[in-house]
C-alpha positions as CSV (number, residue, x, y, z in Angstrom):
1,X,24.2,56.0,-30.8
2,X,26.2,55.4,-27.6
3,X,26.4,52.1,-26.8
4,X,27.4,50.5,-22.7
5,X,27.8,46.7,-21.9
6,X,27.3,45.7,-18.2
7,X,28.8,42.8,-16.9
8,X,29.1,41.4,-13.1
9,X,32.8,41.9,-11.6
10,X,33.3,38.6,-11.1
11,X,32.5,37.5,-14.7
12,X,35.9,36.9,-16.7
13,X,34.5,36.2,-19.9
14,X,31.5,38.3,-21.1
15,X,32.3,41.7,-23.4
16,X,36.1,40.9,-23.0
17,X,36.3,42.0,-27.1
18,X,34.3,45.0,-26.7
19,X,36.2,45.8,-23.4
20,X,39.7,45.4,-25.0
21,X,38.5,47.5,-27.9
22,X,37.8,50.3,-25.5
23,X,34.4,50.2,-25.4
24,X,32.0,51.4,-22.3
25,X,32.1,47.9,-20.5
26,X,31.1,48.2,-16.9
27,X,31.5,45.7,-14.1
28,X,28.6,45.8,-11.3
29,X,30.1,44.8,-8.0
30,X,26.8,44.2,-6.3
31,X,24.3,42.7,-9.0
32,X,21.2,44.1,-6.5
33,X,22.1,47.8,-8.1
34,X,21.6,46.8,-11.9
35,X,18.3,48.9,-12.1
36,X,20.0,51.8,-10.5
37,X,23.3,51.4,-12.8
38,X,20.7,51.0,-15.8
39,X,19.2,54.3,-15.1
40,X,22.5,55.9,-14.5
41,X,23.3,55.1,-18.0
42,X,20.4,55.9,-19.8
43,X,20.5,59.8,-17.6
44,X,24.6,59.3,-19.2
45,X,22.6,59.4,-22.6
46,X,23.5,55.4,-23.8
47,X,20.4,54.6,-26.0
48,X,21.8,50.5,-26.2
49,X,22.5,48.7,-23.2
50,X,23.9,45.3,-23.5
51,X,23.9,43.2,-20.5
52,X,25.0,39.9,-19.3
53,X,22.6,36.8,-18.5
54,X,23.5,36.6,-15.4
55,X,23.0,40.2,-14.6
56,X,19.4,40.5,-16.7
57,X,18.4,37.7,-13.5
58,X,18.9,41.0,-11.1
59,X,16.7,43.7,-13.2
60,X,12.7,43.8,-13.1
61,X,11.7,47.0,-13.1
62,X,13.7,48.6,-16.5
63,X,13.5,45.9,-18.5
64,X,10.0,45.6,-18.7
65,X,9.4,49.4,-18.6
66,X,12.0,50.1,-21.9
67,X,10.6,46.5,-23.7
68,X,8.5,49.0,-26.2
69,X,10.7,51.9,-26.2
70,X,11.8,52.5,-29.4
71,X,14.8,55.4,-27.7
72,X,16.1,52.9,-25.3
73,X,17.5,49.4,-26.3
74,X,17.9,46.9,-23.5
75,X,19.9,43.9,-25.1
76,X,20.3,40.7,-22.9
77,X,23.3,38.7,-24.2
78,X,23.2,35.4,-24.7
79,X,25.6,33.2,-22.4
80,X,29.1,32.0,-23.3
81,X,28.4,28.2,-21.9
């Protein structure tokens, strides 16, 4: 299982534990390339993507095409507020 949380640049406080345990945490700097930075990770092999609420807002396409695929996980977190 390889597992990759994406997060917006600008957003202090999402995955900060998993990203100071070393984990995969990437930062989008434009949220309008989530579905292209999705792909890139699933073609990278990550079978669980975790993202932030704020970024889920930015992807239609790949959510809704992995919803029912059982290789692929696409987890929205929940927000911190």
């Amino acid at each position: 299982m390889k597992i990759s949380w994406l997060k917006y640049e600008k957003d202090e406080k999402s995955f900060r534990l998993p990203q100071a345990l070393g984990f995969d945490v990437f930062s989008l700097h434009d949220l309008e390339k989530t579905d292209e930075t999705m792909q890139n990770l699933i073609n990278q092999k990550y079978d669980t993507i975790i993202i932030s609420n704020e970024v889920a807002g930015f992807s239609e396409n790949l959510i809704k095409k992995y919803q029912k695929d059982k290789n692929i996980k696409i987890v929205i977190s929940l927000d911190n507020n």
